[in-house]
Every structure is written in structure tokens, then in C-alpha cells.
C-alpha positions, 0 to 999 in steps of 0.5 A, a space after each residue: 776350702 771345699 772337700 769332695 766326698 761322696 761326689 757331693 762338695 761340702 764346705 768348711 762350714 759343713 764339715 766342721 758341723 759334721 765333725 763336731 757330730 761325730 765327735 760327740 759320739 765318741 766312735 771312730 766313724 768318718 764321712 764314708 760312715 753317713 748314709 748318702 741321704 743324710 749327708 745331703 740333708 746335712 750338707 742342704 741344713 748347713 747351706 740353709 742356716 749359712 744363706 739365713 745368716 749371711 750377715 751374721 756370719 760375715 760378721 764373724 769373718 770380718 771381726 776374725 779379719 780385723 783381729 789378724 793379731 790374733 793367732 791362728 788358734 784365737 780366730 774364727 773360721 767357718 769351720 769353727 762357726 759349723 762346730 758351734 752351731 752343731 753345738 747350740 742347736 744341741 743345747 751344748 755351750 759354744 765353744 769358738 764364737 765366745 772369741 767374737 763380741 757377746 753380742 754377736 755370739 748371742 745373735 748365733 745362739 739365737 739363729 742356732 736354736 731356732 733350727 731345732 735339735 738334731 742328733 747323730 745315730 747308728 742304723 744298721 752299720 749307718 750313720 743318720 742324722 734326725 731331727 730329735 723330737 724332745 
């Protein structure tokens, strides 16, 4: 599923990152509350790690899809695997790829880190995201 925001698509896998982001802020903001230029670099970071790791997150759908057994809650989605590369880049355990085979997980853990921390701030009444530097 793709949502429409800001005239901007953003896929499952976006708006799981997203959503684990603003999470972590523990503040009532939305979509509507991330400055426009940001969001874009989001959404291109996210289509970025996604083209990087096609294979690897086929894997993940496919072990998900081969796991039909499972329930809903048990399964990997995209927006699931957008939830934990927020979480990994950001030195966080994850949370959902710990349901796919440990070496699979390692290999996200690893493609995750490489891309460097980013984090979350109000400016003004915006959100950014930024690259953090530490």
C-alpha cells in the first residue's frame, strides 16, 4: 500500500521508518508535522536503502510468505523492516527482523548501520530529520 501525503507517495516501507521516528520522540506529531524537504529526503533515504537491499529484503518477504503459518502479528512486512532500519541505524535492537533467521537479520543489521545515524528534531514548529554526527 502506498499513502498520499504532502503530493508526495510514500510506501510501507517509508512510513514504517517514519512512524518508528516519531515514536521515539514520544510527542504527538504526524506526517503534516515534517518539513516538506525533509520528508523528501526521507522518502529518497528509504528508496535508497530499499534499491541497495533488494535482495535482501526479498528474503525477508519471501521467508515471511513461506511462513504463512504464522500469524499476522508473527510476519514481516515492509513496514516492519522500515521500523527497524529506523531502529538499527539509530544503535536500537531491532524489533521484527528477529522473527527471520539470524543470518538474515545479521545481514540487515549490517546494510542498516552502514547508513549512519539520523535522528528526529523539532525546529521552530517542524520536524527534520538530520544526519547525527556522533
Amino acid at each position: 500500500m502506498i499513502i498520499n501525503t504532502t503530493r508526495k507517495a510514500i510506501d510501507e516501507f517509508t512510513l514504517g521508518y517514519i512512524y518508528s521516528a516519531l515514536w521515539e520522540i514520544k510527542a504527538d506529531y504526524d506526517l503534516s508535522d515534517i518539513y516538506p524537504l525533509y520528508l523528501k529526503r526521507v522518502i529518497e533515504d528509504c528508496r535508497e536503502f530499499q534499491d541497495e537491499n533488494k535482495d535482501l529484503l526479498s528474503e525477508f518477504y519471501a521467508f515471511s510468505q513461506k511462513n504463512k503459518h504464522l500469524n499476522e502479528q508473527h510476519r514481516i512486512s515492509p513496514e516492519h523492516l522500515g521500523n527497524d532500519y529506523w531502529l538499527v541505524r539509530n544503535g536500537n535492537d531491532y524489533e521484527f527482523i528477529k522473527r527471520a533467521p539470524p543470518e538474515l537479520a545479521q545481514k540487515f543489521y549490517i546494510a542498516a548501520s552502514k547508513k549512519g545515524r539520523q535522528k528526529l528534531i523539532m525546529e521552530g514548529d517542524t520536524l527534520k530529520f538530520v544526519l547525527d554526527a556522533a
